[in-house]
N, C-alpha and C positions, 0 to 999 in steps of 0.2 A: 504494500500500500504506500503510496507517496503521500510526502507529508502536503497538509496543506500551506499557503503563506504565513498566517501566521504564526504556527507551531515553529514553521522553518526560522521564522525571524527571530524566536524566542531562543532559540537554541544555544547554546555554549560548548565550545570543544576546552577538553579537560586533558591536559598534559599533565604527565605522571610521571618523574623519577621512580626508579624503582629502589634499591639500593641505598638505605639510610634516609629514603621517604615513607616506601611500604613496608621491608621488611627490614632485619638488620645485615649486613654487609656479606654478601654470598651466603645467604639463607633464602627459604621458600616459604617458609611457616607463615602465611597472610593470617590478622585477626580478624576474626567475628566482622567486627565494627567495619573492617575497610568493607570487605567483600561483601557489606549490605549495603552498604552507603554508594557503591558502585553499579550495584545490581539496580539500586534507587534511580541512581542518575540515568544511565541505560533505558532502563523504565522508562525514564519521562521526556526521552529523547537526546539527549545531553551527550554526546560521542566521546568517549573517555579513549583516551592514545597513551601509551604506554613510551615514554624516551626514555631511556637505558645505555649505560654504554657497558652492560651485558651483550656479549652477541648472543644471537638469535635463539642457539639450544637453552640460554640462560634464563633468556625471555620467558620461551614458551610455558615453562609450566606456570609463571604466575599469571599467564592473562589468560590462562585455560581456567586456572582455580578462581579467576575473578569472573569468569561467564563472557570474555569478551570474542566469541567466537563470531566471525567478520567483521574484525574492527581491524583496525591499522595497528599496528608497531611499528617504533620509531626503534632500529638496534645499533650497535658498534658506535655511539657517536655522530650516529646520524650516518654511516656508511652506506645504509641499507633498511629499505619500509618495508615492509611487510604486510599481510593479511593473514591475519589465525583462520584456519579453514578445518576445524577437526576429521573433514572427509576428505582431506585431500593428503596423498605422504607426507610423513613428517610433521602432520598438523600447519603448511602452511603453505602460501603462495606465495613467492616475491612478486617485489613490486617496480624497486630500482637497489639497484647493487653498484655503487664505484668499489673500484681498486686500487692499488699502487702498484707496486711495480717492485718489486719485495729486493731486490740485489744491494742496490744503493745503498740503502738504509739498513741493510745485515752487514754490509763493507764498511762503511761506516763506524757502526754501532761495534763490529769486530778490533778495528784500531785504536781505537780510544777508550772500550772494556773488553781487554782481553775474554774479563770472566763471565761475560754478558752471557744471560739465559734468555733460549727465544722462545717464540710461541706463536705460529702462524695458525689463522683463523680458516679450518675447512667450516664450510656454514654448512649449520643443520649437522653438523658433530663432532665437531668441538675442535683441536689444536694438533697440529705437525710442529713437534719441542725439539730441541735440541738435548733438553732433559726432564723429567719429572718435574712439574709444577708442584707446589705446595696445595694441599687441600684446599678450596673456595678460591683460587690465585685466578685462574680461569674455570671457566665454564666448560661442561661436557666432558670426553674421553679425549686421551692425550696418546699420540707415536711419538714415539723416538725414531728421530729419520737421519740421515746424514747431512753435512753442512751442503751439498751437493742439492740435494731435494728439498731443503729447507732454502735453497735462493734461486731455485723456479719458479719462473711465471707471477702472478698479479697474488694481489690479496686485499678484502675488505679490511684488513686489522694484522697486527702487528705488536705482539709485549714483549717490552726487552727488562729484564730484572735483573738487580745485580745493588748493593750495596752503593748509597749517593749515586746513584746514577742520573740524576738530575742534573747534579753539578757537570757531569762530564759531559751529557749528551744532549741537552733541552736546546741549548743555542743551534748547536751545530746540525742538530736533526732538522731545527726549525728553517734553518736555512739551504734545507733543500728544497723546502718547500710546502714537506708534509703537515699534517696539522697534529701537534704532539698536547696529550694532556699527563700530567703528571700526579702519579699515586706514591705513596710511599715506598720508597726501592724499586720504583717501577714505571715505568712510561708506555703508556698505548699510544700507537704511531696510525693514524687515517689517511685516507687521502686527499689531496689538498681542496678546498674549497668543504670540506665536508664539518656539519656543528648540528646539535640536534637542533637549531631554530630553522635551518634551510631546509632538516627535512621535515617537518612541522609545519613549516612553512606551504610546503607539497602536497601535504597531508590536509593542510585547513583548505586549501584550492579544491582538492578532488569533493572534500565533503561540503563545500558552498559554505562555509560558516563565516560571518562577516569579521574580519580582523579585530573588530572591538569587541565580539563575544569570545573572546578568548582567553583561556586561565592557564597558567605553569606553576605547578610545585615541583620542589629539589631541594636538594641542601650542597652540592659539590660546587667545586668550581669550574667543571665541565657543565653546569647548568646557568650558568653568567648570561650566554649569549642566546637560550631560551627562555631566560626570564628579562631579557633586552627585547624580546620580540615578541611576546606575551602584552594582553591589554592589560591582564591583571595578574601582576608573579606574588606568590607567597616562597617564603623559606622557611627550612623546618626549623622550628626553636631550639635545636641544638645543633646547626651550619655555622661553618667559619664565618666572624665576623664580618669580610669580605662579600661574603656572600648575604647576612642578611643584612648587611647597609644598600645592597644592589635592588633588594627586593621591596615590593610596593607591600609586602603586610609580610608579620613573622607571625607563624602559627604556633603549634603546638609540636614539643617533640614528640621525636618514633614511639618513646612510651606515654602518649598523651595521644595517640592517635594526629598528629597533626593532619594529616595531608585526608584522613576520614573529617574532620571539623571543617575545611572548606569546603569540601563537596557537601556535605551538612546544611552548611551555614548556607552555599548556595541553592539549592534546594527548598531552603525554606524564607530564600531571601535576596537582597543583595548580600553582595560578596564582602563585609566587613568584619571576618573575621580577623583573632589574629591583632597586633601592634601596627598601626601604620607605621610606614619611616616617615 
């Protein structure tokens, strides 16, 4: 059934951090609260998007556990949109997929840390390593392949870990071009132009939703440049400073449900949850 005009005009797309928004940091455990509050908004028309810079195996189960089966995800950074499609392999369709160009940046990344550990992104299961990742470090199943097979051909994603490795490689990655975000002992490398706002940005186009009906929660500072492009950004009440001076309202932390009290609060209102900045 298509919606009528003014349903359609009433609507709001709801971008969602996953990741120290929904749940705690490489966990899946969604509470109670979000996954009704979601199921709500869904409900009553309100398109909820998932941005993540989990790739895409990391995504899937929580937008399966939240009911968002044909919705979009935003995954890798924005590398790659998506559609949860539970009938379809894998539970999903792409939508657009950029790459790099993976050499560079493992030649690179190999002279300046020797001890660099890598992790190239197969989508839909999980990483081609150079070694064993840490529990929750990446998402999905991991090969051990050789330095050989590990700087073949394109990739949506790119983790290089390795003790300060910010210090050694943020500049020098950046000026290749690629788009590097930085975690602790750890840097995910995209390809250039790629931020979850531009693919948000794709995402608000395909579903007609008018720019100023638009909401982003997150708490990272890979979520800056979606809540720059957001009509209405919240940050979770325990996000780097940086981040909730950036934001137009600070919610409630992960254990306070934040990011269920705005969709709450919109629902039953304007969107005034939360401390204004």
């Amino acid at each position: 059934m298509k919606d009528n005009p003014q349903s359609t005009m009433r609507r709001r797309m709801v971008a969602l951090d996953i990741d120290g928004t929904l749940v705690p940091d490489g966990t899946t455990n969604l509470p109670d609260a979000t996954k009704e509050v979601v199921a709500d908004a869904t409900a009553a028309g309100h398109p909820v998007v998932l941005a993540t810079g989990r790739s895409l195996v990391g995504a899937l189960p929580i937008a399966v556990d939240l009911g968002l089966n044909g919705s979009w995800i935003v995954v890798s950074n924005g590398a790659m949109i998506a559609r949860v499609d539970e009938s379809a392999p894998g539970r999903y369709q792409i939508h657009t997929r950029r790459t790099l160009v993976v050499e560079p940046v493992l030649r690179l990344a190999r002279a300046l840390c020797p001890t660099v550990r890598i992790a190239i992104e197969k989508v839909g299961w999980g990483y081609r390593v150079s070694e064993i990742f840490p529990k929750g470090r990446i998402n999905g199943r991991q090969l051990v392949v050789s330095q050989h097979e590990l700087d073949q051909g394109a990739a949506t994603r790119v983790v290089l870990a390795a003790p300060d490795i910010a210090e050694l490689l943020l500049e020098p990655l950046c000026a290749l071009g690629v788009v590097v975000y930085a975690a602790p002992h750890a840097l995910d490398v995209t390809p250039p132009g790629t931020s979850k706002a531009a693919a948000l940005e794709s995402v608000r186009m395909m579903l007609d939703v008018a720019p100023e009906r638009t909401i982003f929660v997150g708490d990272g500072m890979n979520d800056l440049p979606a809540m720059a492009w957001a009509a209405e950004s919240h940050a979770m009440g325990h996000a780097p400073s940086a981040v909730r001076a950036a934001a137009d309202h600070v919610t409630g932390t992960l254990a306070e449900h934040g990011a269920a009290l705005v969709l709450r609060t919109m629902l039953e209102g304007p969107v005034t949850s939360g401390v204004a900045q």
